[in-house]
C-alpha positions in Angstrom: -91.2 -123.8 106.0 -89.9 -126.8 107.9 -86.6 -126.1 109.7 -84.7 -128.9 107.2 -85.9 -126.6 104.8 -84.2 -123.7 106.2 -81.2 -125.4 107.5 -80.5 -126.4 103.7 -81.5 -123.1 102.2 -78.5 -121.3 104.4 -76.4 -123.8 103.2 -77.3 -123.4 99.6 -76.9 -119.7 99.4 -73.4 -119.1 98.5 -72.5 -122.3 96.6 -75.6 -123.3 94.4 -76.0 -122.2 91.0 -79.5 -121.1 91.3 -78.8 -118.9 94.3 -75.9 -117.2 93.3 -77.4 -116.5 89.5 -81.0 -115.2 91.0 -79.1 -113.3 93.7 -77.0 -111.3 90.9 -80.0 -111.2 88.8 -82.1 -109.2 91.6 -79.1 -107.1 92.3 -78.8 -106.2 89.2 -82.5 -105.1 88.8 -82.3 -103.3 92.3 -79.3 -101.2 90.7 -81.3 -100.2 88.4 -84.5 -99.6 89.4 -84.5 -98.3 93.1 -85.0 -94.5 93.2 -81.8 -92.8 92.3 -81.7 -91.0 95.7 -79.6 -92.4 98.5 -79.7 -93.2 101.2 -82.9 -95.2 101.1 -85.1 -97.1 103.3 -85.6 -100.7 102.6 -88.0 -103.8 103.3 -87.4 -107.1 103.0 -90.0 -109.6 103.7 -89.5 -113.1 104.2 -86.3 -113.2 103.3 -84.3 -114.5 105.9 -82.6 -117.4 104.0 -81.2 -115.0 101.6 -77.6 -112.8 101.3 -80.3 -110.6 99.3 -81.0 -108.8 102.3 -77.4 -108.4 103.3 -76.2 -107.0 99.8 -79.0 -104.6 99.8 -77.3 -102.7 102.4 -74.9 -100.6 100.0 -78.3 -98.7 99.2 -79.4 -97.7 102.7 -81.1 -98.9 106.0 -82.6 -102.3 105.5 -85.1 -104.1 107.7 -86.0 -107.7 107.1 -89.3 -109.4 108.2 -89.3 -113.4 108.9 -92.5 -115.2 110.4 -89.7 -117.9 111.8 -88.1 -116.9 114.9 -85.3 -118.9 114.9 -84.3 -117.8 111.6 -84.8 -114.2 112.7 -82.5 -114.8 115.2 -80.0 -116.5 112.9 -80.6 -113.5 110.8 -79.5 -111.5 113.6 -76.8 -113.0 115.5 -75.2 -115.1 112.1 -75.8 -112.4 109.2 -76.2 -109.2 111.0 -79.4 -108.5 109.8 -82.0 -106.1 111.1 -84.3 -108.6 111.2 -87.6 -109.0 113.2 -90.4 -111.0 113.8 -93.6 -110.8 111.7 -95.8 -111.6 108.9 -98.3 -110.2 106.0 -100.8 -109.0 105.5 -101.4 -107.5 109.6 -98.5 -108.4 111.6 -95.5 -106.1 109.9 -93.5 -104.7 112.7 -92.1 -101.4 111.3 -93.1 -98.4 110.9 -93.2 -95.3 108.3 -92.7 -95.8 104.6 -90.0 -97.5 102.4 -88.7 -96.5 99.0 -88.2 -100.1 97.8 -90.0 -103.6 98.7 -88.7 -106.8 98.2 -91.1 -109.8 98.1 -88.8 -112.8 96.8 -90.6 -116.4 97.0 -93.0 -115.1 99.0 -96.7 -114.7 97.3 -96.8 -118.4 96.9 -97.0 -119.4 100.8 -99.7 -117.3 101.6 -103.7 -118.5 101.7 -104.5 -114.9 100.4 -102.2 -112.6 97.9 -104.2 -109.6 98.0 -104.1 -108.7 101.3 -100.5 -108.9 101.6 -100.0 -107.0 98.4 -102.2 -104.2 99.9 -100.6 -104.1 102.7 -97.0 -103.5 101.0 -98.6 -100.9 98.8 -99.4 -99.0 102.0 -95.6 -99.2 103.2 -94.7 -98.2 99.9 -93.4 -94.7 98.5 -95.5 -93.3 95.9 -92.2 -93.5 93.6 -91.2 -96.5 95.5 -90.1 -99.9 94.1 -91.9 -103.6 94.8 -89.7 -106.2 93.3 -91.4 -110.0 93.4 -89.8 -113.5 92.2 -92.5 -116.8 92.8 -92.0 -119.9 91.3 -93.9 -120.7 87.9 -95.7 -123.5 85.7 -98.1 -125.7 88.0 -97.3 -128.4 85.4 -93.9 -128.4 87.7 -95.7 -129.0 91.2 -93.4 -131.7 92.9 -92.3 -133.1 96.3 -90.4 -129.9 96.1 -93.2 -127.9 96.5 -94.9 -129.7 99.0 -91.4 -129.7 101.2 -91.5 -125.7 101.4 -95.2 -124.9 101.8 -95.9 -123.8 98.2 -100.1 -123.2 98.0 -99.7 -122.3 93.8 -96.7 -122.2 91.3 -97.5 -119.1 88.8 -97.9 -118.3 85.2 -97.7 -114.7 84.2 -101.2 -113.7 83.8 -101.8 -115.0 87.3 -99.1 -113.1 88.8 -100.4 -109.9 87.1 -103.9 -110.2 88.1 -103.0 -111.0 92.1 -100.9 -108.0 91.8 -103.2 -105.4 90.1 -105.7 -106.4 92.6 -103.3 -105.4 95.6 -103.0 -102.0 93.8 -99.6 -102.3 91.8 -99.1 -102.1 88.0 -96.1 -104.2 86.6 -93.5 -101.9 85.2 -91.6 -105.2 83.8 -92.5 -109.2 83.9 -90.5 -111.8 82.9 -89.9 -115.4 83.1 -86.7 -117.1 84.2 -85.1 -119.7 84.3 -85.5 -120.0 80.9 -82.3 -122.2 79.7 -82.4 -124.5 81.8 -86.3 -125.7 81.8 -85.8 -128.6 80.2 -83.4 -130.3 82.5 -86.0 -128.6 85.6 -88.4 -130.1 84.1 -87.8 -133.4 83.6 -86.2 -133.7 87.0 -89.7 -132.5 88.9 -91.9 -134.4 86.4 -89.7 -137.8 86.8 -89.4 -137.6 90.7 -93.6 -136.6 90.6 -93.7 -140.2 88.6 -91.8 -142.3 90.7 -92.7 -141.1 94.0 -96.2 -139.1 93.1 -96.7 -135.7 95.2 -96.9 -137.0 99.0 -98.5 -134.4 101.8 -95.0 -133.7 103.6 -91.7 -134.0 102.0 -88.5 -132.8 103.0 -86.4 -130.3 101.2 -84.1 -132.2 99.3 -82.2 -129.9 96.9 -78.4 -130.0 96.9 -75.5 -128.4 94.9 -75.1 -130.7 91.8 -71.1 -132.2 91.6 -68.6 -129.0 91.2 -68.2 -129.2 87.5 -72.0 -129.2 86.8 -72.7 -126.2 89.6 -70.1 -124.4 87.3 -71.9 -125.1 84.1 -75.2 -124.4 85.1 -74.1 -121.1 86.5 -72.5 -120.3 82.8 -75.7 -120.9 81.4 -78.0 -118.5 83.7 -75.3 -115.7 83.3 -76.1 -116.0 79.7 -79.6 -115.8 79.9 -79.2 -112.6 82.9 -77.6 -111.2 79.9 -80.5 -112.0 77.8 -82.7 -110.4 80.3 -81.4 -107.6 79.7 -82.3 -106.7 76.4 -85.7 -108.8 76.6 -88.6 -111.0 78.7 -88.3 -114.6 78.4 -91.4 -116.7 77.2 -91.2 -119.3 79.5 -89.5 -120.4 82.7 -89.3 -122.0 86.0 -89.6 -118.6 88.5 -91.2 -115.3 87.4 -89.9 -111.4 88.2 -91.8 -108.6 88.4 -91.2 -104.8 88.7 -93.7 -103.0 90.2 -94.9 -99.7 91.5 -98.3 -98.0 92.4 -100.7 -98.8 89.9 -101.9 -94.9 90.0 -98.1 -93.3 90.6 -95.3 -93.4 88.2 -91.9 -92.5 89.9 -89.6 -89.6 89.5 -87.0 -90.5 89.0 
């Protein structure tokens, strides 16, 4: 990513809507899918502009792979973070196995999926947990996408078949940001209208005025509680729970 991208992400993290509702919502799934044992071994790739990493701490030892070094070393000094230098599919600095692996807007930045994804699977526990968010719908592809490096947005099919082909099986896939895909949507299709989809763009995504951060985050704890009893059809990001493709976990 560019480093205004980064610079705003760490800003963004505790206040936004988006951040704080897809930070709850992987929590959550992490609570209840990570193998019951404790304490565990964790992975976190790429996520470096994330309190993810930090919060995932209550479960065990967690290491955190960034292909930034500044923002390792932010990670380091700023957040604590066991955090070092590397990226997929060859250049993971850790060793031994992990019993959960978290790949969290990730997938889309890199030229090739499946040798990342087979890489992971090596790291991984034969009862072991991959969780993955990327962003979904190419209709969406904006400036946005552009400003972080996206190569693809995803639909589910897509996401499946890159991740059966790096050896995992999907325990659970679902869309979200479900709600709120009409207001996303006509946001990335009018600024793709008046400005077109340029070759660099800056990150440009800001908390909306307090009373509208507030909403917003109303509505996606209402549809996390929808999540929970069912997959959404449609949505701006997709989740996935994964394992081996030839292990089921014992839980």
């Amino acid at each position: 990513m560019d480093r205004s991208a980064y610079d705003a992400l760490f800003a963004l993290e505790k206040d936004h809507f988006w951040r704080v509702a897809r930070r709850t919502l992987l929590l959550e799934i992490l609570e209840k899918e990570l193998p019951a044992r404790r304490p565990l071994r964790l992975l976190d790739v790429g996520g470096a502009s994330s309190l993810i990493t930090r919060e995932m701490r209550r479960y065990g030892e967690v290491i955190m792979v960034e292909p930034d070094a500044q923002t390792a070393a932010f990670a380091r000094d700023e957040l604590g973070y066991d955090a070092r230098v590397g990226s997929l599919p060859d250049a993971l600095p850790v060793e031994g196995t992990f019993d959960g692996i978290t790949l969290l807007d990730v997938l889309e930045h890199l030229d090739e999926e499946v040798p990342a994804l087979l890489a992971l699977k090596r790291l991984l526990r034969p009862d072991g947990l991959l969780l993955v968010t990327v962003p979904a719908l190419p209709f969406l592809w904006s400036s946005h996408d552009v400003s972080v490096h996206h190569r693809r947005r995803y639909v589910r099919h897509t996401l499946l078949e890159a991740l059966r082909a790096g050896g995992f099986e999907a325990e659970r896939i679902s869309y979200f940001t479900s709600l709120l895909l009409p207001v996303l949507a006509a946001q990335r299709i009018g600024d793709r209208l008046r400005r077109g989809v340029p070759e660099k763009a800056h990150y440009r995504v800001a908390p909306p005025p307090a009373p509208i951060n507030a909403a917003f985050g109303a509505v996606m704890d209402l549809e996390r509680a929808l999540l929970r009893r069912f997959d959404m059809p449609i949505g701006s990001s997709l989740v996935a729970i994964c394992r081996h493709a030839e292990a089921r976990p014992s839980r």
